[in-house]
N, C-alpha and C positions, 0 to 999 in steps of 0.2 A: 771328737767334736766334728762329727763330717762335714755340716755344712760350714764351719768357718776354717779346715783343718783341709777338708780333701773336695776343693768342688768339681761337682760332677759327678759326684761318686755314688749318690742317690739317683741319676739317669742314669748311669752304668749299671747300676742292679736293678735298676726294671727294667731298664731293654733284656738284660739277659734272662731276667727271671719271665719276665712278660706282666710287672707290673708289680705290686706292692699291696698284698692284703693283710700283712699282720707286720708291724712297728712293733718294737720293745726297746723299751730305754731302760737300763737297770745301770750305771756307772755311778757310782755314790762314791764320793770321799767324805769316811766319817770323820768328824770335826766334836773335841769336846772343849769344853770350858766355857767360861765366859765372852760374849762379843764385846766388852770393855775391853777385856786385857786382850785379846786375841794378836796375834800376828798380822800384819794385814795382809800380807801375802799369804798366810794360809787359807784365812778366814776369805779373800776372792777366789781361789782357788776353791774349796769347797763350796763357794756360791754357785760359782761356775757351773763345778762338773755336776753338783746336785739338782742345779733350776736352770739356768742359762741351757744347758750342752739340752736339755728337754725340747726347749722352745726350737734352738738349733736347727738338731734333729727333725723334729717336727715340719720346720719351713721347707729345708731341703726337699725333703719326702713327701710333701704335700701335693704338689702336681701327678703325683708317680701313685697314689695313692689309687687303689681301685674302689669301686662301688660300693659300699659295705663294709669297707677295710677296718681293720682295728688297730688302735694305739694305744697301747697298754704305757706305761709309771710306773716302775716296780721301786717302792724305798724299804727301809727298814721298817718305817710303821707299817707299810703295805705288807710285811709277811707276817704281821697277826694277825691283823683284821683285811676287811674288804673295805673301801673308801668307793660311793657311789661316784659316778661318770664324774 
């Protein structure tokens, strides 16, 4: 979760990289069962690392982001299918 875990750590890898054209978020905690009975501590954790740590990510890296850049979601439904923008 970089930007709430390591800040700065998205300017650190565009300065050295010389900026940020391809983002990839792929950190999934899979989660089964029901959201009745769930744990709550499990069931925020896989919110988290599933949606939250996306947006996260996303903020950090957004300044650093170059022209064009891309930022790809990789989940478990994304490696069947393709899911438009």
């Amino acid at each position: 979760m970089l930007g709430r875990r390591r800040p700065g750590a998205a300017a650190a890898a565009a300065r050295e990289l010389g900026g940020i054209e391809l983002l990839v978020h792929c950190a999934v905690t899979a989660y089964s069962g029901g959201a009745l009975d769930a744990d709550e501590t499990v069931l925020r954790e896989s919110v988290e690392r599933n949606g939250l740590s996306f947006a996260w990510l996303v903020r950090a890296c957004a300044p650093h982001l170059a022209p064009g850049a891309s930022v790809v979601f990789l989940t478990s439904g994304g490696a069947s299918r393709a899911v438009p923008n």
